[in-house]
C-alpha positions in Angstrom: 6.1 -20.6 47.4 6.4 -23.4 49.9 7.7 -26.7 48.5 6.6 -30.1 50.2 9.5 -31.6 51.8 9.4 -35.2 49.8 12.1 -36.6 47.7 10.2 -36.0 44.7 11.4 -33.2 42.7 8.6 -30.6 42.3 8.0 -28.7 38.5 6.0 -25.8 37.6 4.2 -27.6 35.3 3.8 -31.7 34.9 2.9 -33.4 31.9 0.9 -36.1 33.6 -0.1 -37.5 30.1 0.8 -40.5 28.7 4.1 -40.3 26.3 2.1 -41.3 23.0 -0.2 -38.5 23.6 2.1 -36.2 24.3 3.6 -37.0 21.2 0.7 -37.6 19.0 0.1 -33.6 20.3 3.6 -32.4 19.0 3.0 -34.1 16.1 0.0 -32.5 15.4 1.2 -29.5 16.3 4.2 -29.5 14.3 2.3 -30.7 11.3 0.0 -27.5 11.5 2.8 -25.2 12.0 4.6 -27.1 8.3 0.8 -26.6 6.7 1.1 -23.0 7.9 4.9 -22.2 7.0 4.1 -24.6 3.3 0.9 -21.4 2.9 3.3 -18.7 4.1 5.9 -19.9 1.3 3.6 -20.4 -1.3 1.9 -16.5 -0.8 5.6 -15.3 -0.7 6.2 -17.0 -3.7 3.1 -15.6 -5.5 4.0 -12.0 -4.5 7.3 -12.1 -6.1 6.4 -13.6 -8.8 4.2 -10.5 -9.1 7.3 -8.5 -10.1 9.1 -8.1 -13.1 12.7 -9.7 -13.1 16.0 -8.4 -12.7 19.2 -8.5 -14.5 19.8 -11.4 -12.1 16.6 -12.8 -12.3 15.2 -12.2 -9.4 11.9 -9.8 -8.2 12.9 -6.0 -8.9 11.5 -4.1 -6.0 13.9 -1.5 -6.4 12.5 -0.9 -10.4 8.9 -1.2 -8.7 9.4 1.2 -6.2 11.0 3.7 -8.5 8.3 3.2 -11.1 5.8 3.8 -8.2 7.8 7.3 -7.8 7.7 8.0 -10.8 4.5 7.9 -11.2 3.9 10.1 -8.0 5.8 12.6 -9.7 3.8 12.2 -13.2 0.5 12.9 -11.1 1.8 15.4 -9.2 3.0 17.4 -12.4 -0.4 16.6 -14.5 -2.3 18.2 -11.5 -0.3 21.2 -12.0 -1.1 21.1 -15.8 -4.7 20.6 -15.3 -4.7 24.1 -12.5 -2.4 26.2 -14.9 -4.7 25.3 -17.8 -8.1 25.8 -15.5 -6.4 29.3 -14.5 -5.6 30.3 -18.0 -9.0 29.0 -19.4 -10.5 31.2 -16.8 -8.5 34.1 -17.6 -9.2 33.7 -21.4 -13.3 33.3 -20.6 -12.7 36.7 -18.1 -11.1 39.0 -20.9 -13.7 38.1 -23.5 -16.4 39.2 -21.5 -14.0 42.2 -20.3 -14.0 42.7 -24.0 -17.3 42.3 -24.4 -18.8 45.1 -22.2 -15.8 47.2 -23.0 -17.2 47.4 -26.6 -20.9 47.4 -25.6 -20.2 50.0 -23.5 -18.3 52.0 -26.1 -21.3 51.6 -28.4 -23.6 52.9 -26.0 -21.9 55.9 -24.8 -21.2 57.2 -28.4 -25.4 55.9 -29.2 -27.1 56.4 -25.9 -30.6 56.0 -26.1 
């Protein structure tokens, strides 16, 4: 990149604005970003108050997440009751009618007509 050969320093980039409104800019700027950090802090806040407390009083994610296991666990083990009890159900309703056409044909072999 050529450079002019003046005394003048040469920048990348020159704030040619005046100093008020480059400060009236920051300050707008910076009071958005405290807004936005003030909303961030106040949605934090919300979420851990969503948890139970601690013996120290403070949120109890670890209790959360093990009560969230736990309850994996508890669903994964009813499921398995429900298909045991669907298989034996099945097996019961299978032998009954086994049962039942054993014995009517019993009764027709010794009464054929």
């Amino acid at each position: 990149m050529d450079t002019p050969n003046t005394d003048e320093p040469v920048w990348p980039i020159i704030d040619r604005r005046k100093p008020g409104e480059a400060c009236e800019e920051m300050h707008n700027a910076l009071s958005k970003t405290n807004e936005r950090v003030a909303a961030l802090e106040r949605e934090c806040e919300a979420m851990r108050s969503a948890f139970i407390r601690d013996d120290l009083g403070g949120p109890d994610f670890a209790g959360h997440r093990a009560a969230h296991l736990e309850q994996k666990a508890a669903a994964a083990r009813m499921g398995e009751l429900k298909q045991s009890g669907a298989k034996k159900m099945i097996d019961l309703i299978l032998a009954f009618l086994f049962g039942v056409f054993t014995l009517g044909a019993v009764a027709w072999f010794k009464n054929p007509k």
